[in-house]
C-alpha positions as CSV (number, residue, x, y, z in Angstrom):
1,X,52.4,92.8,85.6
2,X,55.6,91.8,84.0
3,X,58.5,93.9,83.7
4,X,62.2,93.6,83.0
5,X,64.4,95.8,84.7
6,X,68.2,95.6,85.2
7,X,69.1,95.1,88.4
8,X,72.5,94.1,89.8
9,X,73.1,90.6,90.3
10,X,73.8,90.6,93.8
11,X,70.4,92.3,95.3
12,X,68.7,89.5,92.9
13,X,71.1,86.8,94.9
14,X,69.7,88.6,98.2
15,X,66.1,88.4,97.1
16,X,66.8,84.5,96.1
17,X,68.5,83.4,99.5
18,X,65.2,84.9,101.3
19,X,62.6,83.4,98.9
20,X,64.4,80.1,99.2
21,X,64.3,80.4,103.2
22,X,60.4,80.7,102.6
23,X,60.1,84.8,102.9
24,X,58.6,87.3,100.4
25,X,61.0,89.3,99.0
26,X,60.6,92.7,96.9
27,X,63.0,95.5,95.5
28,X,61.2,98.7,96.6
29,X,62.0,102.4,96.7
30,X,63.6,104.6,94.0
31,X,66.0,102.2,92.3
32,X,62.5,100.7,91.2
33,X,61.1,104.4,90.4
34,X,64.0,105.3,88.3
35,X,64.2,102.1,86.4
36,X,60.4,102.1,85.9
37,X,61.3,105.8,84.5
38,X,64.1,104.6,82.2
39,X,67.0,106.8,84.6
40,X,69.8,105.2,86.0
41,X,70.3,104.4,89.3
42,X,73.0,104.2,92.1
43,X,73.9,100.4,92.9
44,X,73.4,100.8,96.2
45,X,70.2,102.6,95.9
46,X,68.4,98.9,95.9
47,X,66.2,98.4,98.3
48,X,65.0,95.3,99.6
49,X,61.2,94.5,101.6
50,X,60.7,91.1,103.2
51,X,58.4,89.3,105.2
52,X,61.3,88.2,107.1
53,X,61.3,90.0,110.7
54,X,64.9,91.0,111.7
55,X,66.0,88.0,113.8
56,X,65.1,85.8,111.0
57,X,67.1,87.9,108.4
58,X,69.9,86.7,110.7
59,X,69.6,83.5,110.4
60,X,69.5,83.7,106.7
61,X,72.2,86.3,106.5
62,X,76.0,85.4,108.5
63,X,76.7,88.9,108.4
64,X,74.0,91.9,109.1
65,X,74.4,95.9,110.0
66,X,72.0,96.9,112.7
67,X,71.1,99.8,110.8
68,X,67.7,100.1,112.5
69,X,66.1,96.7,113.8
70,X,63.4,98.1,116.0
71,X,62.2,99.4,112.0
72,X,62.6,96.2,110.8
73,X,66.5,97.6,108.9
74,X,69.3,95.6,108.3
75,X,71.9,96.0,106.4
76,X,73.6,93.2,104.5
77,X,76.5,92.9,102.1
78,X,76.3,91.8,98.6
79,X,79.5,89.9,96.6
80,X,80.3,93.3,95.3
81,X,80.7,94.2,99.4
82,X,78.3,96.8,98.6
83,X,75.6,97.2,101.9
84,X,72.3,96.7,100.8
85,X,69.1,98.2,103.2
86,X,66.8,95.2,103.7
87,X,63.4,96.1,105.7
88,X,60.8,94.1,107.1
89,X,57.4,94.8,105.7
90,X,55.6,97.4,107.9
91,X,52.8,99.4,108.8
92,X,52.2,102.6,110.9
93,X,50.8,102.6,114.4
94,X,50.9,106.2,114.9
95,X,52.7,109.0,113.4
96,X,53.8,112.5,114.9
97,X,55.1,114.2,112.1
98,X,58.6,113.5,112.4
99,X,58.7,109.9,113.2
100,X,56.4,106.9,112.8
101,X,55.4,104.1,115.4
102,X,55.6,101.2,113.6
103,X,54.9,97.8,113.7
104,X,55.7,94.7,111.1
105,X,53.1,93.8,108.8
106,X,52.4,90.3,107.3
107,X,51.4,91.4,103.7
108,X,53.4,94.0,101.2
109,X,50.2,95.5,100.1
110,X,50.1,97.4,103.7
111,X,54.2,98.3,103.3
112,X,53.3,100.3,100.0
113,X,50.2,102.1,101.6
114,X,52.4,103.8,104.0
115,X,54.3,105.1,101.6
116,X,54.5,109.2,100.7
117,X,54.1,109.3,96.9
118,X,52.2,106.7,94.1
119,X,55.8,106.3,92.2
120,X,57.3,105.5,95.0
121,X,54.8,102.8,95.7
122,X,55.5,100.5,93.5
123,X,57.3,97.3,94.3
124,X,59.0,95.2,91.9
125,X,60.4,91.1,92.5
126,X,63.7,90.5,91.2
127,X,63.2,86.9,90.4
128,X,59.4,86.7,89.0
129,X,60.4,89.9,86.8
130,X,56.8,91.4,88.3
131,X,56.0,94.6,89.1
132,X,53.4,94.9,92.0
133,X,51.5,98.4,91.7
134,X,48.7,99.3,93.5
135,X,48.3,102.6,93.7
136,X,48.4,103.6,90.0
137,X,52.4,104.8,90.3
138,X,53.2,103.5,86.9
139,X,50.7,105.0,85.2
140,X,51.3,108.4,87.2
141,X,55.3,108.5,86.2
142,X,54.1,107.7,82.7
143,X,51.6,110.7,83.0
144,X,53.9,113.1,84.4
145,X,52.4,113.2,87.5
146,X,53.2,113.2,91.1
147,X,50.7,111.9,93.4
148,X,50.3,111.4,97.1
149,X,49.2,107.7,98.3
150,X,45.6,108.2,100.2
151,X,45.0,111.8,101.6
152,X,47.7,113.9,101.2
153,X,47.2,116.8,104.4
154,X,47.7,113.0,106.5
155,X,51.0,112.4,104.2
156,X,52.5,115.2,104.9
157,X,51.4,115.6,108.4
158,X,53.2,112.1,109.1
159,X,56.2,113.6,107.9
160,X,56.8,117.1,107.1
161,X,60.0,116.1,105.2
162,X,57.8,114.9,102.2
163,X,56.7,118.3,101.2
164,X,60.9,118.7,100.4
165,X,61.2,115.7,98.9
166,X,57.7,116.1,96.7
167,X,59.5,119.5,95.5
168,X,62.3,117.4,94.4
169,X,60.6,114.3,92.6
170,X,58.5,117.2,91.0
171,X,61.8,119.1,89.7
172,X,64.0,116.5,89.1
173,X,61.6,114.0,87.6
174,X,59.9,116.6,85.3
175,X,56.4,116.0,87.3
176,X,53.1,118.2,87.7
177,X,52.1,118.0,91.3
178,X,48.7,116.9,91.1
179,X,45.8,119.4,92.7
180,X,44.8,118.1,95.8
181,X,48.6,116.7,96.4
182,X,49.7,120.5,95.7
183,X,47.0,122.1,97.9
184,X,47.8,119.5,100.9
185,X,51.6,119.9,100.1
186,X,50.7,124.1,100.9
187,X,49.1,123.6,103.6
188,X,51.6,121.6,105.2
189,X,54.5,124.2,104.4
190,X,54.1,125.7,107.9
191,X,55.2,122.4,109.3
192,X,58.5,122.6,108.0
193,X,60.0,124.6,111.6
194,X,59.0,120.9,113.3
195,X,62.3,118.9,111.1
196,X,65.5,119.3,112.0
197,X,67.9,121.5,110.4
198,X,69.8,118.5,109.5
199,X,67.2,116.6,107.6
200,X,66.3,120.2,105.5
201,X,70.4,120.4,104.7
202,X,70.4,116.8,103.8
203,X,67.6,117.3,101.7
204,X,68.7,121.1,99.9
205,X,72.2,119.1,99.1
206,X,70.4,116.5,97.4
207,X,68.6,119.2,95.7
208,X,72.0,121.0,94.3
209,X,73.0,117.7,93.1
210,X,70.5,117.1,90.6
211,X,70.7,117.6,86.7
212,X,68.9,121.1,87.3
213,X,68.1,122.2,90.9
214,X,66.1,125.2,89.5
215,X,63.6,122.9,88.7
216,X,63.1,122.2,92.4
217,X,64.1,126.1,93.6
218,X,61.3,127.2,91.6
219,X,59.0,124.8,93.0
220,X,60.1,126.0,96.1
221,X,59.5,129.5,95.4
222,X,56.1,128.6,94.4
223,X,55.3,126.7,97.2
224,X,56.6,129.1,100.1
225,X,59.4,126.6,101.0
226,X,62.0,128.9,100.2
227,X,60.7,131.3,102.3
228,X,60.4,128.7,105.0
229,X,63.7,127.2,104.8
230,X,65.6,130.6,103.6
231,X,63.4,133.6,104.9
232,X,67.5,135.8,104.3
233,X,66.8,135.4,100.4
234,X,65.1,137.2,98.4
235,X,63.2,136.4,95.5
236,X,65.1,134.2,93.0
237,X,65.2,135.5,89.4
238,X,65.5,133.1,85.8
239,X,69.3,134.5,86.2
240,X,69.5,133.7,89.3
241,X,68.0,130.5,89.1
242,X,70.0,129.8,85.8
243,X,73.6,130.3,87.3
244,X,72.8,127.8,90.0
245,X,72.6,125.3,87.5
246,X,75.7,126.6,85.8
247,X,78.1,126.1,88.4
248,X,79.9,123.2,88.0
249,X,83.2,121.6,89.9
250,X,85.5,119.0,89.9
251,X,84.6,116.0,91.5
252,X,81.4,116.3,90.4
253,X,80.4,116.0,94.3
254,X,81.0,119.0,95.1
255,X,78.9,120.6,92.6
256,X,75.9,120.3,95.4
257,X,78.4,122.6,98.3
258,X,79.5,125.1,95.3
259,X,75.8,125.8,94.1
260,X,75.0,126.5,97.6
261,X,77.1,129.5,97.8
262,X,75.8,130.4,94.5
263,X,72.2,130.0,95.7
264,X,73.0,132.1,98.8
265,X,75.3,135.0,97.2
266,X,72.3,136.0,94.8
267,X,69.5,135.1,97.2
268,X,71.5,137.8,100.4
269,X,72.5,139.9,97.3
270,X,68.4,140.5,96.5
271,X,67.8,140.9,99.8
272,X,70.3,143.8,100.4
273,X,72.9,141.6,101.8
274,X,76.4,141.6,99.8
275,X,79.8,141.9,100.4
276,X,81.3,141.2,104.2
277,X,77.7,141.4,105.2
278,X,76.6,138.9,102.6
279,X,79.4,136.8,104.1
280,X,78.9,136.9,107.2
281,X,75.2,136.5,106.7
282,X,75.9,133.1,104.5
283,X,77.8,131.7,107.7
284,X,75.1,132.7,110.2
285,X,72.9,130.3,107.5
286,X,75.2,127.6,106.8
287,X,75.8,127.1,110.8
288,X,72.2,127.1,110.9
289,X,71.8,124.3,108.3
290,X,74.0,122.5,110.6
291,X,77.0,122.6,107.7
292,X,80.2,121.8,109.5
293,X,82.4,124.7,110.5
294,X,85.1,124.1,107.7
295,X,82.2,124.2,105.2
296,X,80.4,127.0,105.9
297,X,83.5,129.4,106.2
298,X,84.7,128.0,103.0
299,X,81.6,128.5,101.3
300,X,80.6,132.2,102.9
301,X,84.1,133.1,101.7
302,X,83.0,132.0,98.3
303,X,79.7,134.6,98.7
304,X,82.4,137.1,99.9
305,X,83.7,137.1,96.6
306,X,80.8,138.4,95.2
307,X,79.9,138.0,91.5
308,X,82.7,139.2,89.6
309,X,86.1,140.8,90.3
310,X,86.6,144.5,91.6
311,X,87.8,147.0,89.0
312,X,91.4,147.3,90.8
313,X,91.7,143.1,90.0
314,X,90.4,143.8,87.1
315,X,93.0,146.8,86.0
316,X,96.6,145.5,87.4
317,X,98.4,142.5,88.1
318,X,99.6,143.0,91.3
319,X,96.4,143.6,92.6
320,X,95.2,140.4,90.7
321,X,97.8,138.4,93.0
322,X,97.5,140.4,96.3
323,X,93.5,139.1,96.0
324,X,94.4,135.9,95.2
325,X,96.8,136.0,98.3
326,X,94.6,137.5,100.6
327,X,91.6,135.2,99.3
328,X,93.9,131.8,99.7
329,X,94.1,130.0,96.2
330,X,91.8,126.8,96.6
331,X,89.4,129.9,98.2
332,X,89.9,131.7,94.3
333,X,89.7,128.7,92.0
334,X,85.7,128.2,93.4
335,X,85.1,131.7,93.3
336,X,86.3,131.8,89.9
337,X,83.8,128.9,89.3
338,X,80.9,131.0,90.7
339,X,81.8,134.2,88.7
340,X,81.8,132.1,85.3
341,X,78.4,130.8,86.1
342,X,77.0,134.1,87.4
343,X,78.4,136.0,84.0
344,X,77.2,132.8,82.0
345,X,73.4,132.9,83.5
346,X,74.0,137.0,83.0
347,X,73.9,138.0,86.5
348,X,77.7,138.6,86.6
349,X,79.5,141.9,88.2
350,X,80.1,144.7,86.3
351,X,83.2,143.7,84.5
352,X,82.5,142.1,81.0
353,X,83.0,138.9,80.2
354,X,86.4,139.2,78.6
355,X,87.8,141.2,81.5
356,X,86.8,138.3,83.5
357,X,87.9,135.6,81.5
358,X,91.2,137.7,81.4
359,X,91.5,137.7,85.0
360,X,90.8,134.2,85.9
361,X,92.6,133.2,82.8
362,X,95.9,134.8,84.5
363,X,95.7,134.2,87.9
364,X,95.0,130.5,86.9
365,X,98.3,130.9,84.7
366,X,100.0,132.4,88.2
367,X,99.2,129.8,89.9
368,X,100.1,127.4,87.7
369,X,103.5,128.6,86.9
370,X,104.4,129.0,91.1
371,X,103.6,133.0,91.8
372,X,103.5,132.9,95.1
373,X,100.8,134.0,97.4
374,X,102.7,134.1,100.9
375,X,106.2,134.4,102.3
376,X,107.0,131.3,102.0
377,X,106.6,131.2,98.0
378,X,110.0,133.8,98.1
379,X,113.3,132.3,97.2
380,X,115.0,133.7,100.3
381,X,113.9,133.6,103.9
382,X,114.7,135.3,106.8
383,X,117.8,133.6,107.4
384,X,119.0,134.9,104.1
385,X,119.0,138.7,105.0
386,X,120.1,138.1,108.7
387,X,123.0,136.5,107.3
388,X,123.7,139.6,105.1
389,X,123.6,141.6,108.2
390,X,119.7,142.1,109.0
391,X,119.1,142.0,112.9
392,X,116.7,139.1,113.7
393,X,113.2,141.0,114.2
394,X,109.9,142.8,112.6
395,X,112.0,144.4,110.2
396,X,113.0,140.9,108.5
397,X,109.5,140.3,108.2
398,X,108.7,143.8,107.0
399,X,111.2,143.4,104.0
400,X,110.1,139.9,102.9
401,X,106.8,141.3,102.9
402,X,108.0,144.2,100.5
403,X,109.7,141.6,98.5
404,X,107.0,139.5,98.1
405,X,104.9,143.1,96.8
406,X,107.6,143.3,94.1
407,X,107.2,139.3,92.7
408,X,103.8,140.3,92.1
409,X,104.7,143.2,90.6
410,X,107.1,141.1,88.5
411,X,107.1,137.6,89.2
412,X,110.8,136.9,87.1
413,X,112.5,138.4,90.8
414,X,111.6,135.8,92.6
415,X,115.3,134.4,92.3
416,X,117.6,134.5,94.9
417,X,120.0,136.8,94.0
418,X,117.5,139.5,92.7
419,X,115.7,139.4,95.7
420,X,118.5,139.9,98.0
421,X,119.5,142.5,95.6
422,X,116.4,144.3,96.3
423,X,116.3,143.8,99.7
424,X,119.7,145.6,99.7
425,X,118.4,148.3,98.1
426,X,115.3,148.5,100.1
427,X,117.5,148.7,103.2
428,X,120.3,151.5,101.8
429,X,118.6,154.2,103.7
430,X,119.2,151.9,106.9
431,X,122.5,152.6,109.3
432,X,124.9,149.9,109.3
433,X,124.7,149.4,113.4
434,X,120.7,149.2,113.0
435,X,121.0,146.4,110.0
436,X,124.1,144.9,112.0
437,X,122.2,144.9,115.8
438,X,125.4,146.7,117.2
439,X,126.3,150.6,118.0
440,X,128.7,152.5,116.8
């Protein structure tokens, strides 16, 4: 079958050095799926199969990334000096459930077989414009379907990992998992504790990318994965579900890390678990998943924060900025993310939404116009009260602290000479020989 699709010029350049050096060469993978499917697709998602074995891409290539040769994988750099996966054609030998024996295989036809799912079966050649399809995968993506190649319990047995990433072709390609596909995808849930926590991170990340993860997460829920991957959480309500999608951030990449806390603070938060204790329980997962230690503190901080501010923030200003201190201010800007989405999908605190609009609204305002959250925000130091008498020692650093209470009370006295003229007054009750470190 004929079939245009845009692909970038230099994985068609690729595909043309290798045909010319006398080897098959086919774009295969999800960059096919997706432009089958009318989505678009990341450059460097292209994926090239060849008859070629890996010594012989060599000698086409002057340049190649072992990225796995005893697969068949190279790596190879276009004229855009983006890397491009290249993969001899292969077939399986034997499989274990988390990794395949393989061995190369002279015809494409036997590449495609092994393959999880019918859409992603489908093979398409950048210079004859045809599309080789022999397991129906066209017609399935046109049908809204999502299929398994051959028998699906012996899919998902070879890898346990496709029963996640079924769940998220399903949700994020708007697909009906067909019957015997779903029944062998069930039946294969109980194989999940054989993958790595890695691979299930890698793959619940990919999940909080997409368009609308709760797509997936209620496939999941259906399924039993959640309970599989996530036995802490309980069940996930619409709301729930709803104000994952609606958190957002800026870059866009870290929309994925922020819906993760989201997903965990309302998942703990069913299952009892809120507060410090959701926090700490949101680490104990995050370490777990195999997030790195700066991650999973940041983002169990984030399910510290709970789902909307407490009344106190709510009610004064200087409690507004002490949270915002004690919390750390990139900590409160993602926090204020979740809260918006949680109010958004109605599953906020019990503040309304124009009280928390009205917080977030001033402590962005605080932050923008230089309140500061720590000592060292104050327009004097320590050097500035011991040289107005002050003995060096804790009671320096009790009266900045005391200074820094009254900027938040009223941020116009973080100047110089009002702060030193408070810290005077602070200090009136003090004898002179205490304040001057002599005696009398």
């Amino acid at each position: 079958m004929t079939i245009r699709l845009s692909v970038p010029v230099p994985v068609r350049e690729l595909a043309e050095k290798l045909e010319r050096a006398g080897y098959e060469t086919w774009a295969v993978g999800g960059a096919v799926r997706d432009s089958v499917h009318g989505q678009p697709e990341k450059r460097e998602d292209w994926d090239l199969a060849t008859r070629a074995s890996p010594a012989e891409m060599r000698r086409v290539f002057r340049r190649t990334v072992p990225l796995g040769p005893e697969y068949g994988t190279l790596g190879v750099f276009g004229r855009d000096r983006v890397m491009y996966e290249i993969t001899t054609f292969r077939r399986d030998v034997a499989t274990y459930g988390r990794r395949a024996v393989v061995a190369f295989a002279d015809t494409l036809e036997e590449d495609l077989a092994r393959r999880d799912f019918t859409i992603n079966a489908m093979a398409w050649h950048p210079v004859r414009q045809e599309l080789l399809d022999p397991h129906g995968g066209l017609d399935d993506l046109r049908a809204g379907v999502l299929r398994a190649v051959g028998s699906p319990s012996e899919r998902f047995r070879e890898d346990y990992l496709r029963v996640l990433r079924g769940l998220r072709f399903a949700g994020a390609l708007g697909l009906a998992v067909e019957s015997r596909t779903w029944d062998g995808l069930v039946d294969a849930v109980s194989g999940l504790d054989r993958l790595s926590q890695e691979r299930v991170r890698d793959e619940l990340l990919k999940v909080m990318g997409g368009a609308e993860p709760s797509q997936t997460l209620r496939l999941y829920q259906r399924s039993g994965v959640l309970a599989a991957v996530l036995p802490e959480l309980g069940e996930l309500d619409a709301g729930a579900l709803a104000a994952v999608d609606a958190t957002k951030a800026r870059p866009a990449g870290q929309a994925a890390l922020r819906r993760v806390a989201t997903l965990l603070l309302l998942g703990l938060e069913t299952a009892g678990e809120s507060g410090r204790a959701g926090q700490a329980a949101a680490f104990r997962i995050l370490r777990r998943l195999r997030f790195s230690n700066a991650n999973s503190d940041r983002l169990a901080k984030v399910v510290g924060g709970g789902r909307g501010p407490s009344p106190a923030v709510v009610a004064g200003s200087t409690a507004r900025r002490r949270w915002v201190a004690d919390t750390g201010s990139e900590r409160a800007r993602e926090i204020f993310r979740v809260w918006i989405a949680a109010h958004r999908a109605g599953r906020g605190g019990a503040t309304t939404t124009a009280e928390l609009l009205g917080v977030v609204r001033s402590a962005r305002r605080d932050l923008h116009d230089g309140v500061p959250t720590s000592l060292a925000g104050l327009k004097v130091g320590g050097h500035d009260l011991i040289a107005r008498g002050w003995p060096p020692g804790p009671a320096v650093g009790s009266a900045l602290r005391r200074l820094l209470e009254a900027v938040w009370e009223d941020p116009s006295r973080n100047e110089p000479a009002a702060l030193l003229e408070l810290a005077d007054a602070h200090c009136a009750a003090e004898p002179p020989a205490a304040r001057q470190g002599g005696s009398a």
